[in-house]
CHARMM internal coordinates of N, CA and C (Angstrom, degrees):
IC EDIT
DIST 1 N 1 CA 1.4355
DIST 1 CA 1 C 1.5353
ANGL 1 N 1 CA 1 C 110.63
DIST 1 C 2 N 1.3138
ANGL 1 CA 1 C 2 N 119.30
DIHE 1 N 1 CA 1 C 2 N -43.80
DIST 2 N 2 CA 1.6131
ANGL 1 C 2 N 2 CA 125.95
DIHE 1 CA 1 C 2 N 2 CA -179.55
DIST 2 CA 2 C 1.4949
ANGL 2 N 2 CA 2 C 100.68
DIHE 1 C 2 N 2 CA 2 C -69.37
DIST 2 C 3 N 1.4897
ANGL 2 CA 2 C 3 N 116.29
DIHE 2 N 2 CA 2 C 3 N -29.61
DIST 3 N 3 CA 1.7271
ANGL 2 C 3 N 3 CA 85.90
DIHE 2 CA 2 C 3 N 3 CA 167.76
DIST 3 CA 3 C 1.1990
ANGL 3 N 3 CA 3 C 146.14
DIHE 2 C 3 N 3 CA 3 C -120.87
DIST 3 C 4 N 1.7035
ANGL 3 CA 3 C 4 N 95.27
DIHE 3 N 3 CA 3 C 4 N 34.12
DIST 4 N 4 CA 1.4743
ANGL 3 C 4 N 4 CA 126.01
DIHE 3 CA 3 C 4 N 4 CA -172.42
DIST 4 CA 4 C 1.8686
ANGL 4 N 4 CA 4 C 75.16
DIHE 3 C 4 N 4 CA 4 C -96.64
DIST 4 C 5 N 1.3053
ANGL 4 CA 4 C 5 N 123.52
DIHE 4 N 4 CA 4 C 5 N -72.14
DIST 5 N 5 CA 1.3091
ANGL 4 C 5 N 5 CA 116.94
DIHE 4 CA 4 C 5 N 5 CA -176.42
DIST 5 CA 5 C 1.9737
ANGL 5 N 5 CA 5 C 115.84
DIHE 4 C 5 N 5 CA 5 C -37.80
DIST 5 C 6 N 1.5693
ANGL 5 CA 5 C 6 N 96.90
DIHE 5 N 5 CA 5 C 6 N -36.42
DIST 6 N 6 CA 1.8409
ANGL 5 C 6 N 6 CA 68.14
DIHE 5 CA 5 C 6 N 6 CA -179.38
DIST 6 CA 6 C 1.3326
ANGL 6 N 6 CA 6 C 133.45
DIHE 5 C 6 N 6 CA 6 C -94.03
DIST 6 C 7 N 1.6186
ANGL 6 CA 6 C 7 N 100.09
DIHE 6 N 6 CA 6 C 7 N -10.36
DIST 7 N 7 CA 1.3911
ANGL 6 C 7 N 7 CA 132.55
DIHE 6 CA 6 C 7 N 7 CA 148.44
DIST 7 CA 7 C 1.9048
ANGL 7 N 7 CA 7 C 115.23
DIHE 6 C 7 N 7 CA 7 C -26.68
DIST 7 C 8 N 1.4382
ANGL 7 CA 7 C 8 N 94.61
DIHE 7 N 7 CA 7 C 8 N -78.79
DIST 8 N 8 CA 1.5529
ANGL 7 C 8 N 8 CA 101.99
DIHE 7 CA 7 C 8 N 8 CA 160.06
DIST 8 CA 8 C 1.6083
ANGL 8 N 8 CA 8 C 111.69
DIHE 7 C 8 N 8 CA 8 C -54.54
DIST 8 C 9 N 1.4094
ANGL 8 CA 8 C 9 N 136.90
DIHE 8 N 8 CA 8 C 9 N -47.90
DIST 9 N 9 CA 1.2839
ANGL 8 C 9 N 9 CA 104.09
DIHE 8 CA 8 C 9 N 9 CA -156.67
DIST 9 CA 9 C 1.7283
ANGL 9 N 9 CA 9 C 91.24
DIHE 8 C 9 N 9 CA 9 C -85.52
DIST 9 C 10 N 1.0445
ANGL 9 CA 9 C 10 N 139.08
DIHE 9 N 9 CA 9 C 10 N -27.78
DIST 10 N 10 CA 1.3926
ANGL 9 C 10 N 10 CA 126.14
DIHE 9 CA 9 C 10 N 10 CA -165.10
DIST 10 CA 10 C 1.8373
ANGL 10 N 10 CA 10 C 109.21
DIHE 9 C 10 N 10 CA 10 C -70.91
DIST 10 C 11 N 1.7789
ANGL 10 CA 10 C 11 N 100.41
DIHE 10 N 10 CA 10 C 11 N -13.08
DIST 11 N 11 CA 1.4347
ANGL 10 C 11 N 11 CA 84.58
DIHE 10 CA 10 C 11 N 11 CA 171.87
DIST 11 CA 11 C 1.7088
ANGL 11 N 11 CA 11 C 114.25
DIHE 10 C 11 N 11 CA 11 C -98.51
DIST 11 C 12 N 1.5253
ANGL 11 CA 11 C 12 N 104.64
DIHE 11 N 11 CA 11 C 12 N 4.05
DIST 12 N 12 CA 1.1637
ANGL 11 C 12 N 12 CA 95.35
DIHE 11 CA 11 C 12 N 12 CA 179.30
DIST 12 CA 12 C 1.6878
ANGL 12 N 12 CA 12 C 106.88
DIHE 11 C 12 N 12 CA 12 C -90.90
DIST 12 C 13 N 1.5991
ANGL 12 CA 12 C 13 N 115.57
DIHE 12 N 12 CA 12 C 13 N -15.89
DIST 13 N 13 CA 1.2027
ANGL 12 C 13 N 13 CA 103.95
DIHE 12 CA 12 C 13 N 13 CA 165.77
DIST 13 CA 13 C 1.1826
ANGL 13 N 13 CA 13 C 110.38
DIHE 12 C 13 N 13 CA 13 C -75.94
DIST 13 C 14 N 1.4672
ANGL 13 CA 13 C 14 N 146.18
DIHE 13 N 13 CA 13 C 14 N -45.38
DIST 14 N 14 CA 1.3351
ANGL 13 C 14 N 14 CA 124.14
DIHE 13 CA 13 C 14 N 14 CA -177.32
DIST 14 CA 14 C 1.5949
ANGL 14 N 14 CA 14 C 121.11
DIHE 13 C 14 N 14 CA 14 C -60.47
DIST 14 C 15 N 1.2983
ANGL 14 CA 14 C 15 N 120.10
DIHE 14 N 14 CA 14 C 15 N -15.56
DIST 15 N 15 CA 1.1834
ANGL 14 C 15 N 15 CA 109.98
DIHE 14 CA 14 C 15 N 15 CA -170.47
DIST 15 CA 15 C 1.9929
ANGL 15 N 15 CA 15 C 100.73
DIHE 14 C 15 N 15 CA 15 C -93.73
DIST 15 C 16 N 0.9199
ANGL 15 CA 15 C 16 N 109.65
DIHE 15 N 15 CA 15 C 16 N -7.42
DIST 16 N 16 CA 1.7238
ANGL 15 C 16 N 16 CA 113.09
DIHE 15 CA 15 C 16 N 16 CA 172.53
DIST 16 CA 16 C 1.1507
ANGL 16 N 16 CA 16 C 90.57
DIHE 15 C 16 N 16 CA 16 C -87.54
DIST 16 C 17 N 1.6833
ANGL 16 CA 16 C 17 N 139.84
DIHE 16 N 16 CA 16 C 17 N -65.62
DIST 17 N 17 CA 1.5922
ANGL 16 C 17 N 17 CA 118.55
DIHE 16 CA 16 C 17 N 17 CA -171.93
DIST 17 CA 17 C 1.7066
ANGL 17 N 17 CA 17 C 116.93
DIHE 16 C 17 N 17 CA 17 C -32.03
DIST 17 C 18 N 0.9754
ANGL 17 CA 17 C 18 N 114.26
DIHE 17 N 17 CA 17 C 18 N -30.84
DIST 18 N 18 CA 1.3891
ANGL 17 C 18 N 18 CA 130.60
DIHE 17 CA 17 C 18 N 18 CA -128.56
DIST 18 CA 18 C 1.7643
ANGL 18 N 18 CA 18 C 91.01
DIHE 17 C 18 N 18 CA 18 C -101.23
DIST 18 C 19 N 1.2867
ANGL 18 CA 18 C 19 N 105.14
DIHE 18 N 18 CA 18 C 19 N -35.45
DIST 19 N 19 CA 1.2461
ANGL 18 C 19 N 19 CA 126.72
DIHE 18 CA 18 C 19 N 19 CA -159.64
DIST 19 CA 19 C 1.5656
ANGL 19 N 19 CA 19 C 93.26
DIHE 18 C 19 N 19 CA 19 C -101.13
DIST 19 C 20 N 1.0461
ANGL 19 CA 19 C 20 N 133.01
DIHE 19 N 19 CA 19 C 20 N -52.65
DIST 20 N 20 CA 1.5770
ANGL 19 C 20 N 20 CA 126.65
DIHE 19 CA 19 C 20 N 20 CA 151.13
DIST 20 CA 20 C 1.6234
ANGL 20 N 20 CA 20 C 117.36
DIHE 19 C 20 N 20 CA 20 C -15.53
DIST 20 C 21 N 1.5517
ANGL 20 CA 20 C 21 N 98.19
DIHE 20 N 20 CA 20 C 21 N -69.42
DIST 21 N 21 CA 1.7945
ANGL 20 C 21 N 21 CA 116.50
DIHE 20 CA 20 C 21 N 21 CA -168.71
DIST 21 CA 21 C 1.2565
ANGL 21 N 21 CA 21 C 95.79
DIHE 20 C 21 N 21 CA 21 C -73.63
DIST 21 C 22 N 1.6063
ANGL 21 CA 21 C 22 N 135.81
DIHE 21 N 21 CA 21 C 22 N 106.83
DIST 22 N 22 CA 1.0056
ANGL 21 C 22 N 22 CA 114.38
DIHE 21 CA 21 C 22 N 22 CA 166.50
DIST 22 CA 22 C 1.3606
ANGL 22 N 22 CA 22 C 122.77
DIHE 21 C 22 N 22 CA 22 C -123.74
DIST 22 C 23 N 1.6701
ANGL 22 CA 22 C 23 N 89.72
DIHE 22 N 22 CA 22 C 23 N 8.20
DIST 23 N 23 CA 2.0768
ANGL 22 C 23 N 23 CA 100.83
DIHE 22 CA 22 C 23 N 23 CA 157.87
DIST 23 CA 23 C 1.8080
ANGL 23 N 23 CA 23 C 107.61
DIHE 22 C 23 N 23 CA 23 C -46.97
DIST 23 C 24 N 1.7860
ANGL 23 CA 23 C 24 N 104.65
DIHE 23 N 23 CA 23 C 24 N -47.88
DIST 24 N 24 CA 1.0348
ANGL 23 C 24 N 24 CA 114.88
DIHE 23 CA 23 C 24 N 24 CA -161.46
DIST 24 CA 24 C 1.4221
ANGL 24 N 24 CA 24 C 112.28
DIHE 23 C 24 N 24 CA 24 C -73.69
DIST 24 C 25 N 1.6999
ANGL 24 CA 24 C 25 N 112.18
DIHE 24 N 24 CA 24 C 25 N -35.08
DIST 25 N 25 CA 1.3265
ANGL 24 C 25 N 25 CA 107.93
DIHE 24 CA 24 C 25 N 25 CA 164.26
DIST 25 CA 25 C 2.0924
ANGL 25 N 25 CA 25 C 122.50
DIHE 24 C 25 N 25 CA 25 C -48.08
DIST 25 C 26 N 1.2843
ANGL 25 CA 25 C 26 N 103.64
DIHE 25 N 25 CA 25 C 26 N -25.10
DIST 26 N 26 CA 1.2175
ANGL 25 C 26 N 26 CA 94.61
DIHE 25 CA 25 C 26 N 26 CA -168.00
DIST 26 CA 26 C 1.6130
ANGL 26 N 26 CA 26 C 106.37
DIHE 25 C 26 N 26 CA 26 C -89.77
DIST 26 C 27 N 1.2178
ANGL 26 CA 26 C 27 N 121.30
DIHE 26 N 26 CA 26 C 27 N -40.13
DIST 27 N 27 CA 0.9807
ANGL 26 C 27 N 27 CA 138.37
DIHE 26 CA 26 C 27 N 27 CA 154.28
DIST 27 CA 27 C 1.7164
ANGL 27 N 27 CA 27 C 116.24
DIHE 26 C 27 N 27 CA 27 C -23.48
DIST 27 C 28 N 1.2254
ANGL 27 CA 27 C 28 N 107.55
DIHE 27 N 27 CA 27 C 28 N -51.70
DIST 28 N 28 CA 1.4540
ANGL 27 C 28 N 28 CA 117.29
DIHE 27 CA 27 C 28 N 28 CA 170.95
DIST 28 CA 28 C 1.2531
ANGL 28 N 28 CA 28 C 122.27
DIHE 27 C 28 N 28 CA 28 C -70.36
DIST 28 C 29 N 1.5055
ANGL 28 CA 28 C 29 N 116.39
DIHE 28 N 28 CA 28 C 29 N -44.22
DIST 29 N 29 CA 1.5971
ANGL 28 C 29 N 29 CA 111.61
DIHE 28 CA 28 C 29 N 29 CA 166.38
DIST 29 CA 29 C 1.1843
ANGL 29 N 29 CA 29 C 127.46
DIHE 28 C 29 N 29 CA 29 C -83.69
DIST 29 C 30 N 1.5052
ANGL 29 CA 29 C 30 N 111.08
DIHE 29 N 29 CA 29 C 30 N 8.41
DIST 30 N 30 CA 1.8700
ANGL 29 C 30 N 30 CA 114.59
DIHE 29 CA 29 C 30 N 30 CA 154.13
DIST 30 CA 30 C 0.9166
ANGL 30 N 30 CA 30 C 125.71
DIHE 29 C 30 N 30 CA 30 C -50.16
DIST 30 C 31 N 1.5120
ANGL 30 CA 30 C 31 N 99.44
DIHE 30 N 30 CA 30 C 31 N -53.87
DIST 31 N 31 CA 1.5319
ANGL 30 C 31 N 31 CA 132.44
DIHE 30 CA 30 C 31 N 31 CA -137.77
DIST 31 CA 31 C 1.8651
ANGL 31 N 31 CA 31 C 75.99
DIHE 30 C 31 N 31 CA 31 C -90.42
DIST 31 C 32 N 1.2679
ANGL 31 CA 31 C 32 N 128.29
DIHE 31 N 31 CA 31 C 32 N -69.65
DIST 32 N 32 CA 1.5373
ANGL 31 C 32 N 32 CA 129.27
DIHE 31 CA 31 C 32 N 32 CA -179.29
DIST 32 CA 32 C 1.3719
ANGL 32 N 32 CA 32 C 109.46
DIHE 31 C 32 N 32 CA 32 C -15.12
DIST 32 C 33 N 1.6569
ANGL 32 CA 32 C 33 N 108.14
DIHE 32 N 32 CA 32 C 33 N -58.18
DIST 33 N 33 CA 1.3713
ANGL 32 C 33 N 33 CA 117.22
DIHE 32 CA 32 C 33 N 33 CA -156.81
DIST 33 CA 33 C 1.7470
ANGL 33 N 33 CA 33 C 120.84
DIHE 32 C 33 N 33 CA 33 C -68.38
DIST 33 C 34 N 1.6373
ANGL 33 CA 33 C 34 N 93.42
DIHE 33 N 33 CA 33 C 34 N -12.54
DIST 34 N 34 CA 1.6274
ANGL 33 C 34 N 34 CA 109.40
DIHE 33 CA 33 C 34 N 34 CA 170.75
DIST 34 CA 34 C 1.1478
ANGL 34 N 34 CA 34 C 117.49
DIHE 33 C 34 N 34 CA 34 C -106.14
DIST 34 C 35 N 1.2883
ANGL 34 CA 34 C 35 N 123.01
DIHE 34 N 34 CA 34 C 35 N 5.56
DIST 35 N 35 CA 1.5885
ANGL 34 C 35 N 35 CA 137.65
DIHE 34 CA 34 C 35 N 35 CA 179.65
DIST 35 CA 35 C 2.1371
ANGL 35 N 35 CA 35 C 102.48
DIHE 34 C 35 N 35 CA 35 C -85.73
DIST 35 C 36 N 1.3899
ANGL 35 CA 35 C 36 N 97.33
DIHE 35 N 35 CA 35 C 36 N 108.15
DIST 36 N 36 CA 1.7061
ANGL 35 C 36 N 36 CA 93.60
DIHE 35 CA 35 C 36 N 36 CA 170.97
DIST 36 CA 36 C 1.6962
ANGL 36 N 36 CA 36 C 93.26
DIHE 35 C 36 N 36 CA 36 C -114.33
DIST 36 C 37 N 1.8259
ANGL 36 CA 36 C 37 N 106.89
DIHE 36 N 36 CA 36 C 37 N 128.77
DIST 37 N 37 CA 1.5619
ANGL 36 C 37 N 37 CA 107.86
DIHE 36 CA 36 C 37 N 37 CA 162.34
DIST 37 CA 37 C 1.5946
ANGL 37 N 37 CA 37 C 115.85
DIHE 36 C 37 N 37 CA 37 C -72.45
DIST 37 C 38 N 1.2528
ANGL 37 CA 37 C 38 N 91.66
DIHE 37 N 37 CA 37 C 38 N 156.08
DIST 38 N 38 CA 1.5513
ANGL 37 C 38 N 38 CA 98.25
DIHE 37 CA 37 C 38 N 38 CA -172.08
DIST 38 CA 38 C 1.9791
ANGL 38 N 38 CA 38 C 104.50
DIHE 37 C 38 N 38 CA 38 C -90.58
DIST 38 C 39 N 1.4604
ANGL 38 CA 38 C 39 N 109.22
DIHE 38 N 38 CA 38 C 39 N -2.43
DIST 39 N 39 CA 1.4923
ANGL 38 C 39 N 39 CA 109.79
DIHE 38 CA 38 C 39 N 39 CA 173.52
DIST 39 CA 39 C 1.6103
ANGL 39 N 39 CA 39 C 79.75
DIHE 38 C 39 N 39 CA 39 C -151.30
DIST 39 C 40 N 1.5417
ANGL 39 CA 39 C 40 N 86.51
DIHE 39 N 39 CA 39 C 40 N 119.63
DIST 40 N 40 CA 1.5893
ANGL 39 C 40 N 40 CA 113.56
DIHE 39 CA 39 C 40 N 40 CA 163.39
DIST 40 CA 40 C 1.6017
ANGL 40 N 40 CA 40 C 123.91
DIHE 39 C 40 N 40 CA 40 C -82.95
DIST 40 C 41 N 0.9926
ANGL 40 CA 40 C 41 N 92.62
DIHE 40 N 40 CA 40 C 41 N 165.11
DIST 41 N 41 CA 1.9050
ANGL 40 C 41 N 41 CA 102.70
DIHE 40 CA 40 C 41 N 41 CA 174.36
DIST 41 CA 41 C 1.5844
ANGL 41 N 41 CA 41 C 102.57
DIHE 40 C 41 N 41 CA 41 C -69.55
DIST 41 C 42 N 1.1161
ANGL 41 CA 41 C 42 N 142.65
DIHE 41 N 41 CA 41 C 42 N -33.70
DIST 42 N 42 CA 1.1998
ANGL 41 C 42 N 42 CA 140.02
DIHE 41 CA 41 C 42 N 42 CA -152.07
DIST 42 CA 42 C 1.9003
ANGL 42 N 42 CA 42 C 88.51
DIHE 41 C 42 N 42 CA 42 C -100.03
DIST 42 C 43 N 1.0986
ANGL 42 CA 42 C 43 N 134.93
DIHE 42 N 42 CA 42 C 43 N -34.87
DIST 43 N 43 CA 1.6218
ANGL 42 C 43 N 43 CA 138.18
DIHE 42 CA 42 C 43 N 43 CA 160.06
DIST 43 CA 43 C 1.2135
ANGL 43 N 43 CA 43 C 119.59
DIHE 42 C 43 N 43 CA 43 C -49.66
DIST 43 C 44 N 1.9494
ANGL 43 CA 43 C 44 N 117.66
DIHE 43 N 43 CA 43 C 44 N -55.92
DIST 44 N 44 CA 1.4051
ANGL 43 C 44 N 44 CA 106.94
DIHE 43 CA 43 C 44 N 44 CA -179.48
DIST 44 CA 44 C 1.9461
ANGL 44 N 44 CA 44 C 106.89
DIHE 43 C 44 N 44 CA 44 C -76.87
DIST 44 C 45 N 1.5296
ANGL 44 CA 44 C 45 N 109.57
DIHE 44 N 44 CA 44 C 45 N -19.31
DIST 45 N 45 CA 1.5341
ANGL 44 C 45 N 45 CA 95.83
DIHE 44 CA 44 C 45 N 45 CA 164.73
DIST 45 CA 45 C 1.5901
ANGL 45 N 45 CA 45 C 134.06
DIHE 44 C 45 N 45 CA 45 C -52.91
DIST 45 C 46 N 1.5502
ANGL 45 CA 45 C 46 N 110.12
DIHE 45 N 45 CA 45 C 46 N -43.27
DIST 46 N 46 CA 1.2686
ANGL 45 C 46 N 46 CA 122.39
DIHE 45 CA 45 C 46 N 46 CA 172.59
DIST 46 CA 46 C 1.7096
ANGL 46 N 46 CA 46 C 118.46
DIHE 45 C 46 N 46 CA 46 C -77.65
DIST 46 C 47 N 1.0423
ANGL 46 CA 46 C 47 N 108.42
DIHE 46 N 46 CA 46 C 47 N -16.11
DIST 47 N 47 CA 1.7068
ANGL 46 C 47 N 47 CA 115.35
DIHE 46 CA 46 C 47 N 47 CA 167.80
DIST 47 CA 47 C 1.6866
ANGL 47 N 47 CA 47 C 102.47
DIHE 46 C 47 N 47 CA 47 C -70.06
DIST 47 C 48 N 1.3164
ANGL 47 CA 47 C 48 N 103.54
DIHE 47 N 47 CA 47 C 48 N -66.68
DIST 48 N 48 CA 1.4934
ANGL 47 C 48 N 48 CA 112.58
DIHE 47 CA 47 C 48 N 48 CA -171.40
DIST 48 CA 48 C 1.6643
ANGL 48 N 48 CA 48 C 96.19
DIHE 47 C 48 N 48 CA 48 C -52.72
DIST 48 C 49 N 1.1768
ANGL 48 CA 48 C 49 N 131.92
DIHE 48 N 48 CA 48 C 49 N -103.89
DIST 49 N 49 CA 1.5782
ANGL 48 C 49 N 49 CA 127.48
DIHE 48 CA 48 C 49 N 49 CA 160.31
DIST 49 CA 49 C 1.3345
ANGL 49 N 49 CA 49 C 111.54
DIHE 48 C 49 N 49 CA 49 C 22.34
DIST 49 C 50 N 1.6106
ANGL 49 CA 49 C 50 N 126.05
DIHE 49 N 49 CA 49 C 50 N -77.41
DIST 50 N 50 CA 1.5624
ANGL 49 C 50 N 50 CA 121.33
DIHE 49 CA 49 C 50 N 50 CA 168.68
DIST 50 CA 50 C 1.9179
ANGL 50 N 50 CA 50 C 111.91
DIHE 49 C 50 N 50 CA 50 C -40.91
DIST 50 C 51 N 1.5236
ANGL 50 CA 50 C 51 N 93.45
DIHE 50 N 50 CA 50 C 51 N -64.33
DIST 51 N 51 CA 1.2282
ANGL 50 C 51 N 51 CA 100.00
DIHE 50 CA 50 C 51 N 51 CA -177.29
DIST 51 CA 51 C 1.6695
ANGL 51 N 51 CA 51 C 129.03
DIHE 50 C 51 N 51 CA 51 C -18.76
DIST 51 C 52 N 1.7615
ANGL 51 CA 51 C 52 N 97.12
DIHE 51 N 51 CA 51 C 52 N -66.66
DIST 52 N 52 CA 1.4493
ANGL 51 C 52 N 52 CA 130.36
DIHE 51 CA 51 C 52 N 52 CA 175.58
DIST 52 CA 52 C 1.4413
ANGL 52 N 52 CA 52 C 87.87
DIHE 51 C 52 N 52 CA 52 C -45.31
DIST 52 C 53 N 1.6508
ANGL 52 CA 52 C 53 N 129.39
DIHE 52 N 52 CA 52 C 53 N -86.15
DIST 53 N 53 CA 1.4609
ANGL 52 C 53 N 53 CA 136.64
DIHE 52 CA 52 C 53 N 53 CA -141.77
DIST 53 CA 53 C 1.5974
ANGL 53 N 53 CA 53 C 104.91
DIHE 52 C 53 N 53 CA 53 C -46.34
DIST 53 C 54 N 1.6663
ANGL 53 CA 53 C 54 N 105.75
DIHE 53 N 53 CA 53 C 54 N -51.73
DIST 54 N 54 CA 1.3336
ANGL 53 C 54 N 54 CA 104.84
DIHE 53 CA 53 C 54 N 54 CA 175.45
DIST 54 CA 54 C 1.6266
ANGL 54 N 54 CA 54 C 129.95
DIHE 53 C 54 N 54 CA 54 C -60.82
DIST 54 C 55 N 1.3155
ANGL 54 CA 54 C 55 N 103.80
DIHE 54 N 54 CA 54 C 55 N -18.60
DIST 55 N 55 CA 1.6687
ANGL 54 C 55 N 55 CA 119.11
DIHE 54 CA 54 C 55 N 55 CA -168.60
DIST 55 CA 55 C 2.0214
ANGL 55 N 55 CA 55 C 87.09
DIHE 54 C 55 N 55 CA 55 C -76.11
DIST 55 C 56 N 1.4935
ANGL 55 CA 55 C 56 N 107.10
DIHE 55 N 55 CA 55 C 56 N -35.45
DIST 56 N 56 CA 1.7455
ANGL 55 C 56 N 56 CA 103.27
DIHE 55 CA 55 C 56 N 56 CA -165.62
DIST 56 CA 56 C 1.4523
ANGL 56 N 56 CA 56 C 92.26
DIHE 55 C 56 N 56 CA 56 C -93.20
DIST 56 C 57 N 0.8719
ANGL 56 CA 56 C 57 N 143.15
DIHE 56 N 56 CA 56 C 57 N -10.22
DIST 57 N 57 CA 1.4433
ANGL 56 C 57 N 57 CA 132.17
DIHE 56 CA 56 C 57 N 57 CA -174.00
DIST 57 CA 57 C 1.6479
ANGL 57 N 57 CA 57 C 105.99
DIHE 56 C 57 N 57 CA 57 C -96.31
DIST 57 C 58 N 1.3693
ANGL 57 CA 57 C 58 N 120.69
DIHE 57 N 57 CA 57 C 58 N -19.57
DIST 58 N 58 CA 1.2098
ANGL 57 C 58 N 58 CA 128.93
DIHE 57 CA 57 C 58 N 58 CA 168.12
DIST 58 CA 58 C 1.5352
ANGL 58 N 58 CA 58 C 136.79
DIHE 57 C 58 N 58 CA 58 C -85.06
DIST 58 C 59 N 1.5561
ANGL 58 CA 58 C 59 N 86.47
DIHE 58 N 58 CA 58 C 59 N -7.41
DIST 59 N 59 CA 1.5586
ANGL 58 C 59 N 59 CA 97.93
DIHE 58 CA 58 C 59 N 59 CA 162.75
DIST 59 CA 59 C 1.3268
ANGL 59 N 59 CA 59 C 128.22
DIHE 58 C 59 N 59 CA 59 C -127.94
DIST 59 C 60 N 1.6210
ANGL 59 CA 59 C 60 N 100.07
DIHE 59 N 59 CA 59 C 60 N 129.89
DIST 60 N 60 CA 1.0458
ANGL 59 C 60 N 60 CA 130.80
DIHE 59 CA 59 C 60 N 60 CA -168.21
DIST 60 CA 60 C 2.3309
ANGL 60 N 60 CA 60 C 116.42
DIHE 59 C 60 N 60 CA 60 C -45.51
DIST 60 C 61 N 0.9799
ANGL 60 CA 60 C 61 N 103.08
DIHE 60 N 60 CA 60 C 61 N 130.48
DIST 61 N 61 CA 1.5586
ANGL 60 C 61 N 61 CA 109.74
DIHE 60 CA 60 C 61 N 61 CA -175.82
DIST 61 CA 61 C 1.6816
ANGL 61 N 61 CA 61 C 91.09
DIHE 60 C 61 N 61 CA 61 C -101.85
END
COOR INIT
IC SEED 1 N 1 CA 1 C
IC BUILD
């Protein structure tokens, strides 16, 4: 329990530093906006999706 609590509070201090700096915030969502992943959200949806169909088609009624 004490280190689920400091867990939480140490991210609530980093996320106020963070929230302070906000040259750096912008700085960060530049840099985001030129960032393309090489496996998208819309990829692990259609993986999972296959996944599922085969998981129901494999069990027996």
């Amino acid at each position: 329990m004490y280190s689920l609590l400091a867990i939480c509070l140490y991210n609530v201090w980093v996320l106020i530093n963070l929230l302070l700096d906000f040259d750096l915030i912008q700085r960060l969502v530049a840099r985001c906006k030129k960032y393309r992943p090489s496996i998208t959200i819309r990829m692990v949806r259609k993986s999972y999706e296959r996944w599922l169909l085969n998981l129901c088609e494999n069990v027996g009624a």
